[in-house]
C-alpha positions, 0 to 999 in steps of 0.5 A, a space after each residue: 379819927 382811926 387811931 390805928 390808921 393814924 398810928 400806921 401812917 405816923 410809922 410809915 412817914 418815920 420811916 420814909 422821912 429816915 429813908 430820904 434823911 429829911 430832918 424832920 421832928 417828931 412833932 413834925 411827923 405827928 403833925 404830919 400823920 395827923 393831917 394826912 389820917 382823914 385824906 387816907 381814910 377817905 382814899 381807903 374807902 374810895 377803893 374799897 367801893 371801886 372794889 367792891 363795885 367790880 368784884 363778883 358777887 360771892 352770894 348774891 342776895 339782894 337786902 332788899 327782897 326781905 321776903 319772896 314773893 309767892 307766885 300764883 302758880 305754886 312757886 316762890 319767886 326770889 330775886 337775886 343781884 341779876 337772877 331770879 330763883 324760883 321754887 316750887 312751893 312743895 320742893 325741900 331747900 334740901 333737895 338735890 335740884 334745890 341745892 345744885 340751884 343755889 350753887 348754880 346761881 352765884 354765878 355771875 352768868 345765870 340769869 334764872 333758876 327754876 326747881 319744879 321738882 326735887 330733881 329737875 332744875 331749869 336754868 337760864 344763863 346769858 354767857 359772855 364768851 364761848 369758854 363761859 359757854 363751854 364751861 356751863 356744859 361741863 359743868 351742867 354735864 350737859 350731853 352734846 347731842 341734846 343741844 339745840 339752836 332755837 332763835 336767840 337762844 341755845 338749849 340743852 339737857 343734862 344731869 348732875 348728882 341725879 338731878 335733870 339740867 335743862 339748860 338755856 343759854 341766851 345769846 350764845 348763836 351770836 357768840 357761835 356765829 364768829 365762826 373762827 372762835 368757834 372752832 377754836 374753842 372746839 364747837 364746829 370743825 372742819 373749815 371756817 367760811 
């Protein structure tokens, strides 16, 4: 039993019993506190695994990958809650690509990262909307007129704190192709059609 919690509760009844002027003695309100602890605890825990199921992932390593996996093309392979970070084998974890990587990943949106080098980074992103879109340019200092269209997929180059970006954003033609938000969101101008 969680004395604290248990305590907390038994205040919390007092004082809800003086509230409502229920004639309750003090027997009756330990008795109270006491059987109501473990339905509390059990509620408490059920909304912090609700919680906990619904809230970013802050760093977003997965328990399980004790140890990456070396690839046999002279990379280290990492997977993380919903993005795989690859590393070649001779790059610092220092290094600036290395280091924009693993700021980059903990994004909710990335799906891969790639560090060839100690300043070039490839990175996969699969938006959920056209300002998670535009927010992966600004924040990649992506230049606009680098920005191609290639089937399912949109890529684009940029350069941040002197590493080159090549970013790929899958899915975002879809989210292109609803002409009016486009254009909201200041990606097309002109007349929607």
């Amino acid at each position: 039993m969680s004395a604290p919690l248990q305590h907390q509760l038994h205040s919390r009844i007092e004082l809800a019993a003086q509230m409502l002027g229920l004639p309750l003695t003090p027997d009756q309100l330990e008795r109270l506190a006491l059987e109501l602890t473990p339905w509390v605890k059990a509620r408490l825990a059920e909304q912090a695994d609700a919680h906990a199921a619904a809230a970013p992932i802050a760093y977003a390593v997965v328990p399980t990958m004790a140890r990456p996996v070396k690839a046999m093309t002279g990379m280290e392979t990492t997977r993380y809650a919903g993005c795989v970070s690859r590393v070649g084998l001779d790059v610092d974890l220092d290094s600036p690509a290395a280091t924009l990587a693993a700021k980059v990943r903990r994004q909710p949106d990335a799906v891969a990262t790639e560090v060839p080098d100690a300043h070039t980074l490839a990175v996969t992103v699969r938006p959920s909307s056209l300002p998670a879109w535009r927010w992966w340019l600004s924040s990649l200092s992506v230049d606009l007129a680098s920005v191609q269209t290639r089937g399912t997929a949109v890529i684009a180059t940029g350069r941040r704190h002197g590493v080159t970006v090549q970013l790929r954003g899958e899915g975002v033609p879809a989210l292109l192709s609803d002409k009016a938000a486009a254009r909201l969101a200041g990606f097309l101008s002109g007349e929607v059609r």
